[in-house]
Phi, psi and omega in degrees: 000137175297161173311300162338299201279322173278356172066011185236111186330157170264131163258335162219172217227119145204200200319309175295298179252057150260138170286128170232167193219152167231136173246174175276039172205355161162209194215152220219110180272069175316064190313321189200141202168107182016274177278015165243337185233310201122001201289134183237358174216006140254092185267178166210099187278060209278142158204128179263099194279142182289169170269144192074014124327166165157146168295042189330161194328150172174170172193169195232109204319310202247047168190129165316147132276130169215105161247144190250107195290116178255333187216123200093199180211149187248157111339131167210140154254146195195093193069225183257032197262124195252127193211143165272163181220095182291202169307145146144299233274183150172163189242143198251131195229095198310190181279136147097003184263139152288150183187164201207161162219163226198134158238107187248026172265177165228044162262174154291147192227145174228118153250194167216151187240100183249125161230147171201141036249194202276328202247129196199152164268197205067178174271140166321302141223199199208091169261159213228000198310319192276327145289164226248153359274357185297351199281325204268352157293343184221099151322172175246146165251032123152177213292346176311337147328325198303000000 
């Protein structure tokens, strides 16, 4: 039974009851959020990005970011400032910055996305990919990135 479905907040979340999603860059574990723990000032995400993927230009009006690279190595962006980023490292990405991650290894990439706060108005996020300058920093080498 789901969270959703039993309405009583999670206190510890695992492999069965984390929500996952597949996006076109990789699958997406939804450790903590609102409508699974209850949480209102934390979200938490593991995502395993394919090699040659990616979470093209994109921001989040009303939240902060810290992505933490556990495994492999990312791309990270952050405005127009570019950093590889290994296992250990990660970039704290303020409210209103565009940023973006990339795994361009031809390894599998694992980070965790902590934002906050979980709960906010507005939209989650806002992508900006097609517009300049993020469309002319990063070409896409194709569409499995979106």
């Amino acid at each position: 039974m789901s969270a959703a479905s039993s309405k009583k907040a999670l206190r510890f979340v695992t492999a069965t009851t984390a929500r996952v999603e597949l996006a076109p860059w990789g699958k997406h574990w939804w450790l903590s959020e609102p409508t699974l723990t209850g949480t209102k000032l934390l979200t938490l995400v593991r995502v395993t990005m394919r090699p040659g993927t990616g979470h093209r230009f994109h921001y989040h009006p009303t939240r902060e970011e810290i992505i933490y690279v556990v495994d492999g190595a990312a791309e990270q962006w952050v405005g127009r400032e570019k950093r590889r980023l290994k296992a250990g490292e990660c970039a704290f990405i303020p409210p209103n910055v565009v940023h973006a991650i990339f795994n361009s290894s031809k390894k599998p990439m694992t980070f965790l996305a902590i934002l906050s706060p979980a709960k906010a108005k507005g939209p989650f996020l806002v992508d900006c990919y097609d517009d300049e300058p993020w469309r002319s920093l990063r070409p896409p080498r194709s569409r499995k990135g979106r």
